[in-house]
N, C-alpha and C positions, 0 to 999 in steps of 0.2 A: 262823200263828206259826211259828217256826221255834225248835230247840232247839241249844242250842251243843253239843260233844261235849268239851268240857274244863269241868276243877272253876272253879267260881265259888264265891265268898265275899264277903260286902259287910259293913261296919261295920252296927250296928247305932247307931248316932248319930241326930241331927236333922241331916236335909238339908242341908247347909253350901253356900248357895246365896253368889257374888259379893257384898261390901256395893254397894249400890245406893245412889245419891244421889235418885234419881225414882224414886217407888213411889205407887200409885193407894190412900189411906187408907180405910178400911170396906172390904175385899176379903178373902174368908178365906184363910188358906196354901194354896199350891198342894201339890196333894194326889198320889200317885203316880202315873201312869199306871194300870196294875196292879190298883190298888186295896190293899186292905189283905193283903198278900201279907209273909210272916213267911220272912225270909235267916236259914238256918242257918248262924252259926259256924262257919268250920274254920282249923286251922292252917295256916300256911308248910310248903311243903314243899319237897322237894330241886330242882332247881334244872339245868337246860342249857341257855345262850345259844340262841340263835333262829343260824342260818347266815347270816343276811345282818342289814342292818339296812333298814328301813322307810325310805322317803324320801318328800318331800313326794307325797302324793295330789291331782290334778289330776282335777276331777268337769268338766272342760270338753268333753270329747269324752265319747259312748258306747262303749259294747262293742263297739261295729261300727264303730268310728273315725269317726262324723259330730259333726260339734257338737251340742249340746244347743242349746233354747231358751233364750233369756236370761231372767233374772228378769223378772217382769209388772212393767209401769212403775205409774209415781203410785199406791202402796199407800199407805192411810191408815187413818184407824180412828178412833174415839171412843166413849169411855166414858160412857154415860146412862142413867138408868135400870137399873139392876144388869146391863147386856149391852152388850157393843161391836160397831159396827157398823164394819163392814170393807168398805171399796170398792176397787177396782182395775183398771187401765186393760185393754186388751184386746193380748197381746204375736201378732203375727201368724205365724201355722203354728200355734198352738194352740185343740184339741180343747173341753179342759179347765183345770182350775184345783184344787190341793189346797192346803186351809188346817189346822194343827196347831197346838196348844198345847201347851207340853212332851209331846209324842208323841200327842196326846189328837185325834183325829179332828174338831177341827171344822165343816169343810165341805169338800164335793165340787162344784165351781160348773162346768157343762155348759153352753158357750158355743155358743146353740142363734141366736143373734143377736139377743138382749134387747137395750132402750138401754142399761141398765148393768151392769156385773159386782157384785154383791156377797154380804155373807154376816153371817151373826150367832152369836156366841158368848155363848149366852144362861148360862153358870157359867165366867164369869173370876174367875182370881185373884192374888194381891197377889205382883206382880213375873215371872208366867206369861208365857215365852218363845213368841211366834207365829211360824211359818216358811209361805212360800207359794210352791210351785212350781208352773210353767206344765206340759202334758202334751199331746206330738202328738198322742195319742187316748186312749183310755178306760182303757189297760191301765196298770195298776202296777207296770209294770218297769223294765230300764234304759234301754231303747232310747226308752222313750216321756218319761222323767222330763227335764224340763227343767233349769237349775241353780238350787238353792233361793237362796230370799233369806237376806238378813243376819238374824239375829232382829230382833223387835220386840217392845217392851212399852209396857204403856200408861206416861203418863209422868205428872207429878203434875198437869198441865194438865186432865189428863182426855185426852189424842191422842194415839196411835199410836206411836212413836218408835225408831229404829233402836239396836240396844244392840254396841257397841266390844268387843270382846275384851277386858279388862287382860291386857296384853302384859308378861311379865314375873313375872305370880303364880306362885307355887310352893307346892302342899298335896300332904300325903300322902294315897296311895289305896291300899286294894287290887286288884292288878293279875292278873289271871287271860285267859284265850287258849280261844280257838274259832276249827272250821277249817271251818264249812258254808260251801259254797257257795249262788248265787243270790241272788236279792234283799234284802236288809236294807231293815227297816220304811223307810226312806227311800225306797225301790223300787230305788235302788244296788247294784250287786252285790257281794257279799262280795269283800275282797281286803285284800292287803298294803295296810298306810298308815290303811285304814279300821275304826275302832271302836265298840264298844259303850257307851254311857254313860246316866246318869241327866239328861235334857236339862231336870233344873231346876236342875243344879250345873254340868252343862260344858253350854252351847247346842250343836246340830246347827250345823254347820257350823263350829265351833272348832277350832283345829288346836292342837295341846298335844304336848309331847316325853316318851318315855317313857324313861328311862336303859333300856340292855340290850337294847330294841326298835326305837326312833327314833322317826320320827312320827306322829302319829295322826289323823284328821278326824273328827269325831262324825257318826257317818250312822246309827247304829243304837242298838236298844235290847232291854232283857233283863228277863222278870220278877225275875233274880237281881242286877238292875247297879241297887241302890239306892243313895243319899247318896253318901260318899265309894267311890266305885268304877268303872271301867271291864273293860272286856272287850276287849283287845286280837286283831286277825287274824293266825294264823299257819298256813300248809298245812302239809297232813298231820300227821305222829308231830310235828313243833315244837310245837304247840298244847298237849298235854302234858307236853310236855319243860317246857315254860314252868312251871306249875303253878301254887301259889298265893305270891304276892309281897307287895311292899312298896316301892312306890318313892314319891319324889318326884316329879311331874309338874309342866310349866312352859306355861302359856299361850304358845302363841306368833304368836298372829295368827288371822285369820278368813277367809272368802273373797274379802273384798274389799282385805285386805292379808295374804296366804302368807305363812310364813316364807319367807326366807334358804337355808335347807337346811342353813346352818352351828350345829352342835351349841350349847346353850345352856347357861350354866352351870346346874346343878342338883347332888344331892346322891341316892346312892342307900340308902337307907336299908335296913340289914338285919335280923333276928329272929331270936333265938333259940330262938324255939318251933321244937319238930320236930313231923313228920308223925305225925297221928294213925294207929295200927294201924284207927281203925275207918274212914279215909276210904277212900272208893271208886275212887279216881282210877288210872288205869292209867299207871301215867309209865314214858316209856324213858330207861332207864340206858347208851344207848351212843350214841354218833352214827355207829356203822358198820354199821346194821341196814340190812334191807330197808325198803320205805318201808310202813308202817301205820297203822290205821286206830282213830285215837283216842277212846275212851268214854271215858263217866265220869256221874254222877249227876245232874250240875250242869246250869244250861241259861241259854243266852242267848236270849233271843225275839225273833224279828220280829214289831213290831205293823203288821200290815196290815191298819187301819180304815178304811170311807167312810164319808162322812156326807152322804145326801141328804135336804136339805129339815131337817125337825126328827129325821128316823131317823138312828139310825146304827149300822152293819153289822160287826161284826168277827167275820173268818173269821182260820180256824187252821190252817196244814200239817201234815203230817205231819212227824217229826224226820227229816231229810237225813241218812244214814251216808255220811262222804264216802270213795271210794275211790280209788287212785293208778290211770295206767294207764302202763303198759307205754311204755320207751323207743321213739318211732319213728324212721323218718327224717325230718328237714326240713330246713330250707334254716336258715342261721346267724343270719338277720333274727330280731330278737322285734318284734312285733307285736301288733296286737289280731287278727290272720286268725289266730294260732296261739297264743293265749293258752291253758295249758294244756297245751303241748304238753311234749316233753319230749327234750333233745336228748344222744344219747353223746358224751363227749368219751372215753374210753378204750376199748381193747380190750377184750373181756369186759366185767365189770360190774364197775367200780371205779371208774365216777363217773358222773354224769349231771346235765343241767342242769334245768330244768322251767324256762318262759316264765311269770313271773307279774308282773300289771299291768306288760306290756312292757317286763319285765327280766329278763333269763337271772338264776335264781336256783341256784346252786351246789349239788349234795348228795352223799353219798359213801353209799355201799354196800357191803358185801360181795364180793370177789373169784367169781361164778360164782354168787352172790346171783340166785332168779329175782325179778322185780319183778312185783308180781299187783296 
């Protein structure tokens, strides 16, 4: 698992899941990922824009710039007997197969050359989002993760069924920021564009507009990002700056229709709570620091589950301290070969660029500021 290093806060509400017109009757509520894990309250606090804004996240190439796998063909599924049985065609260059339920591990299918692909979700439940990515080989990372599917839920039929974005929806959340790098439970690696969510109120793979951030894709998830809440991606000292919010969030598409890119109307919703003396959060109060290294109490998790056969495996990382490095030289290309890197644009130290998800992202410094 992995831990965010900015403050997280989530409503303490019931799950405000989509109204659904097809939902499978005798199914219990879908239950947390997590398990019964109790989000401490905190207040709004103070408050500095992000330097750039997020733009649409594109999970169609890796970190190495090759394409991924495409989604596994002819997915399908039925509900009988209190467990759905899931089948799936065989998408060629792939190792493997990963099947999830709002984040819930349910199958790891190792394509050894059986007649047929399948799997079984023997504890579904009522309106439980399934996502299924194909995988060059065995590792859960980014290189290997193919591009996930649209969800699917069971439908009132009793089969399998692809579920639509509502394009358009607009609900308040609490919005808070983390800045680990490397994989997010999706196997995706952390970055600009990509977020944290509760995947039985926003599905993986849903792209949604954040006021004050931009865009968001659900690729990940957090013991602290219950109900109404997300965890948005910001590097370095941003992640903090951000703090705890309040916005209006806007569905605006899914993988199999992106947004636009063009801003959507929404409303940003503000608070008059102030920051509590007793929260822990480190926030920078300036945007012409060096660049640092943001704690805080709070935590966003990667769940990286398998599940083979009827077992199923969840291991945990250690919490990632993310550090800056030092301006180098490179060449003025952003790229996936120099993602990370970090380019001078002035004499001395009075500004520098950093390459994130293959866009020069702008930052300022201190005049003679060392960057560590």
């Amino acid at each position: 698992m992995r831990l965010s290093l900015a403050i997280y806060a989530a409503f303490a509400s019931v799950a405000m899941s989509y109204p659904l017109a097809k939902r499978q009757s005798g199914l219990p509520a879908c239950a947390f990922w997590g398990g019964d894990i109790t989000v401490p309250d905190r207040p709004v606090t103070s408050f500095i824009a992000p330097y750039q804004q997020s733009p649409v996240l594109s999970i169609a190439k890796n970190t190495l710039g090759a394409a991924r796998l495409p989604v596994p063909p002819n997915i399908a599924g039925t509900y009988s007997g209190g467990s759905v049985n899931i089948t799936l065609g065989r998408e060629t260059g792939a190792a493997a197969y990963r099947i999830w339920r709002d984040a819930n591990a349910v199958a790891w299918v190792s394509d050894w050359g059986q007649p047929s692909l399948s799997a079984v979700d023997s504890a579904p439940c009522d309106g439980g989002f399934y996502t299924i990515v194909a995988m060059q080989d065995s590792n859960s990372n980014d290189t290997s993760m193919g591009v996930m599917s649209l969800p699917y839920q069971i439908q009132s039929n009793g089969q399998l069924g692809t579920y639509s974005a509502p394009v358009g929806k607009t609900f308040q959340v609490r919005v808070t920021s983390y800045n680990n790098l490397g994989p997010t439970a999706t196997g995706y690696n952390a970055q600009l564009g990509g977020c944290a969510v509760d995947p039985r109120v926003i599905p993986w793979g849903t792209y949604f507009y954040v006021p004050d951030y931009g865009y968001c894709l659900a690729t990940d998830i957090g013991t602290w990002i219950q109900d109404n809440a997300v965890d948005i991606w910001l590097p370095d000292e941003q992640a903090g700056n951000w703090g705890v919010q309040y916005r209006n969030i806007t569905i605006v598409g899914d993988l199999a229709n992106p947004p636009s890119g063009s801003t959507p109307t929404s409303t940003t919703t503000t608070s008059t709570s102030k920051s509590s003396s007793s929260s822990t959060q480190t926030t920078t109060t300036t945007t012409t620091s060096s660049k640092t290294t943001t704690t805080s109490s709070s935590k966003t998790t990667t769940k990286a589950s398998t599940t083979s056969a009827t077992k199923t495996t969840t291991k945990a990382s250690s919490t990632t301290t993310t550090t800056s490095q030092s301006p180098t030289s490179t060449s003025t290309a952003c790229t996936s070969a120099n993602n990370g890197q970090s380019l001078c644009t002035a004499s001395g130290s009075s500004g520098y660029k950093e390459c994130v998800n293959n866009t020069w992202v702008s930052f300022q410094c201190g005049t003679g500021t060392i960057l560590s």
